[in-house]
C-alpha positions as CSV (number, residue, x, y, z in Angstrom):
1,X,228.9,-55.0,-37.6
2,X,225.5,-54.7,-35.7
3,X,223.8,-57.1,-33.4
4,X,221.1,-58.3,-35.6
5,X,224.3,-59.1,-38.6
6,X,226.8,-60.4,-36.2
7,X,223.8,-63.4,-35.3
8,X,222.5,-63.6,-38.8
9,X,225.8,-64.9,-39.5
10,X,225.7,-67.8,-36.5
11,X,222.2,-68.9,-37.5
12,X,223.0,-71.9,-39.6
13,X,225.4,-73.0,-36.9
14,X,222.6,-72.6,-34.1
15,X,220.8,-74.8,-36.8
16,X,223.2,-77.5,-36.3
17,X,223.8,-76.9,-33.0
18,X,227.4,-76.3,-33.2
19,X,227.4,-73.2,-31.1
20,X,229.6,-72.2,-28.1
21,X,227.0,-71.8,-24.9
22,X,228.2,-68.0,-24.7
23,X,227.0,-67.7,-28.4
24,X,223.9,-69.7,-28.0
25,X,223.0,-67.6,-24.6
26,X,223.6,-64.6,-27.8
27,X,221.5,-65.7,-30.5
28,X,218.5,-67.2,-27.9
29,X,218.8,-63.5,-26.7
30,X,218.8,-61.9,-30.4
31,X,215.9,-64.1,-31.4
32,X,213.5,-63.4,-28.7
33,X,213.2,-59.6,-30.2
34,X,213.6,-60.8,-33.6
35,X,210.8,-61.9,-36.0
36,X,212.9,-61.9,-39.3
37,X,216.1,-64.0,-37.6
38,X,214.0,-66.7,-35.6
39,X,211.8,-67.6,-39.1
40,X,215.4,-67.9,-41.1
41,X,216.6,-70.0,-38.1
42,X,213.8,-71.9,-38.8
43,X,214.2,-72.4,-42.5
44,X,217.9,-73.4,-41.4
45,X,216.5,-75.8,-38.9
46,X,214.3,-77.4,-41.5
47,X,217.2,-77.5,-44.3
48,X,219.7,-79.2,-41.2
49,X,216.9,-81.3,-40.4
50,X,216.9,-82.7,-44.4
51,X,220.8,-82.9,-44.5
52,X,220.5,-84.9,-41.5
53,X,218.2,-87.7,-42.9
54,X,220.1,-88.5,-46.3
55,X,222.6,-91.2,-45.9
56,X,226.5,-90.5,-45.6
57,X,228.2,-91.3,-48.7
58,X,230.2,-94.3,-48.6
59,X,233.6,-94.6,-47.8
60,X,236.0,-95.0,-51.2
61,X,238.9,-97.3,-50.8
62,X,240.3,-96.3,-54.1
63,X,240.8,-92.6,-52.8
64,X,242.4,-93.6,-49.3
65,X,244.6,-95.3,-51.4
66,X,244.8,-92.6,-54.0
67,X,245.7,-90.1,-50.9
68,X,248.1,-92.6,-49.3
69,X,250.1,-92.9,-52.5
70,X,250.0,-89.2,-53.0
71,X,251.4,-88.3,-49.8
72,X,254.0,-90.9,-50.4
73,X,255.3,-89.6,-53.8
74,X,255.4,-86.3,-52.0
75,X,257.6,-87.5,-49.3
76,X,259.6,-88.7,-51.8
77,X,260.3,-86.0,-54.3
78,X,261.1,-83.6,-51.0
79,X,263.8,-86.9,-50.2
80,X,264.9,-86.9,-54.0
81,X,265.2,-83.0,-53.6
82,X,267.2,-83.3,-50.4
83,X,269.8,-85.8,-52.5
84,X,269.7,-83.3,-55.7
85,X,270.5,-80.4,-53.2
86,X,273.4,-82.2,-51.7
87,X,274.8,-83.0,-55.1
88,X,274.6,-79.4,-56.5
89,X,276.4,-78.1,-53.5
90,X,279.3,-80.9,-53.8
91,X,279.1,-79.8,-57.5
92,X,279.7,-76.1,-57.0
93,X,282.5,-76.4,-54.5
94,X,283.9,-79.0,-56.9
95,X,283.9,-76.1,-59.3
96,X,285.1,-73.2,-56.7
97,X,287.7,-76.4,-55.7
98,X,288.8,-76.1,-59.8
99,X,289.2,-72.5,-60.3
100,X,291.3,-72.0,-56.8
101,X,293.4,-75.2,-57.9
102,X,294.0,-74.1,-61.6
103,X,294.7,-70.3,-60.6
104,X,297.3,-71.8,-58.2
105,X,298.8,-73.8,-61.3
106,X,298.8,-71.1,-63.7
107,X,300.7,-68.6,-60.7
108,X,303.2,-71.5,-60.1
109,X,303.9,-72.2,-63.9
110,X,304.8,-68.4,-63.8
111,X,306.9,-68.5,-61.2
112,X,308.1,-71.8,-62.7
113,X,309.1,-70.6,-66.5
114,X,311.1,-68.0,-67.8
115,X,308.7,-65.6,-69.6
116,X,311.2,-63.3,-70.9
117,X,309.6,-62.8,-74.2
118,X,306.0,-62.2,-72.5
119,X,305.4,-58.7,-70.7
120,X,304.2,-58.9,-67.6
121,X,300.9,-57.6,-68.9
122,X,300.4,-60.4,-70.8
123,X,301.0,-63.2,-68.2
124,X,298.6,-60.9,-66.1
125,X,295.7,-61.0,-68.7
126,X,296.2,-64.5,-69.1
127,X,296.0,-65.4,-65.8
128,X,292.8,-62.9,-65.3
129,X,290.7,-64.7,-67.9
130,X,291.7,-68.2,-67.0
131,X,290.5,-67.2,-63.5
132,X,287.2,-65.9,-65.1
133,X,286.5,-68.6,-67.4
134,X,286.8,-70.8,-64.3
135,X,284.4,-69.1,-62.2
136,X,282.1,-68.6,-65.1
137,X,282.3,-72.3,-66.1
138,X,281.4,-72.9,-62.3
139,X,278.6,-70.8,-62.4
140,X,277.1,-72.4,-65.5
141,X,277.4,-76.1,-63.7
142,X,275.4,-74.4,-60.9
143,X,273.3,-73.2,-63.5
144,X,272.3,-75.9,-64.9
145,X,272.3,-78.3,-61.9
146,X,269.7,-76.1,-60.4
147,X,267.5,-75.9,-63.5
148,X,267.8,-79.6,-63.7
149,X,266.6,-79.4,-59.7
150,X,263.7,-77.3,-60.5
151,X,262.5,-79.7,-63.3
152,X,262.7,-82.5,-61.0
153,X,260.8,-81.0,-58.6
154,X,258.0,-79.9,-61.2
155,X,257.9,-83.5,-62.3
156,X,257.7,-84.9,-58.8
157,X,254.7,-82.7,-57.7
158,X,253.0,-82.9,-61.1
């Protein structure tokens, strides 16, 4: 990018006077061998110059409160999804809790009965998908929970 582009780009700032003194020092230098940029400062200086005179719009109650109350519902839905987090993690290690505790019932009930009848095959199978209808039935909870959590939250921000 070139001299005469780089101040181009800070003539409507110089217009409203919002320049740093190392840029001003830049542009004041630019504009004393430049025609073409000192007339469009100009015309920026005359367009500043009209901004300048129209009144400031008022201030709106309504939408400080509007913003107020947004922020608000924000800062609760991120509390709400703090709560929601907390119960799906006490849900899945209520479910991890259940398969651990009914794998230890199902080994002790073998150790427990005589399965003379049943090949050992058998009581292995059994045991193997009552583990995995445990962990699945977990994983569905967790599922679920968290599609419920991400419908919350889509609410809450809507």
């Amino acid at each position: 990018m070139n001299t005469h582009s780089k101040v181009r780009d800070l003539l409507a700032l110089a217009a409203s006077g919002l320049l740093s003194d190392a840029e001003e020092k830049f542009v004041h230098q630019h504009l004393q061998e430049c025609a073409e940029c000192a007339a469009e400062l100009d015309r920026w200086r005359l367009i500043t110059g009209a901004l300048n005179q129209r009144p400031a719009p008022p201030f709106s109650a309504s939408l400080a409160q509007q913003t107020v109350s947004r922020v608000k519902d924000a800062c609760s839905a991120q509390s709400e999804k703090r709560v929601s987090v907390f119960f799906l993690s006490v849900a899945i290690g209520f479910g991890w809790l259940f398969c651990l505790v009914s794998v230890l019932f199902f080994a002790a009930a073998i150790n427990h009965f005589s399965f003379s009848n049943i090949g050992s095959a058998s009581i292995a199978v059994a045991l193997l998908l009552s583990t995995v209808f445990t962990i699945i039935t977990a994983g569905v909870a967790a599922w679920v929970l968290m599609g419920a959590e991400r419908k919350t939250l889509y609410v809450s921000f809507a």
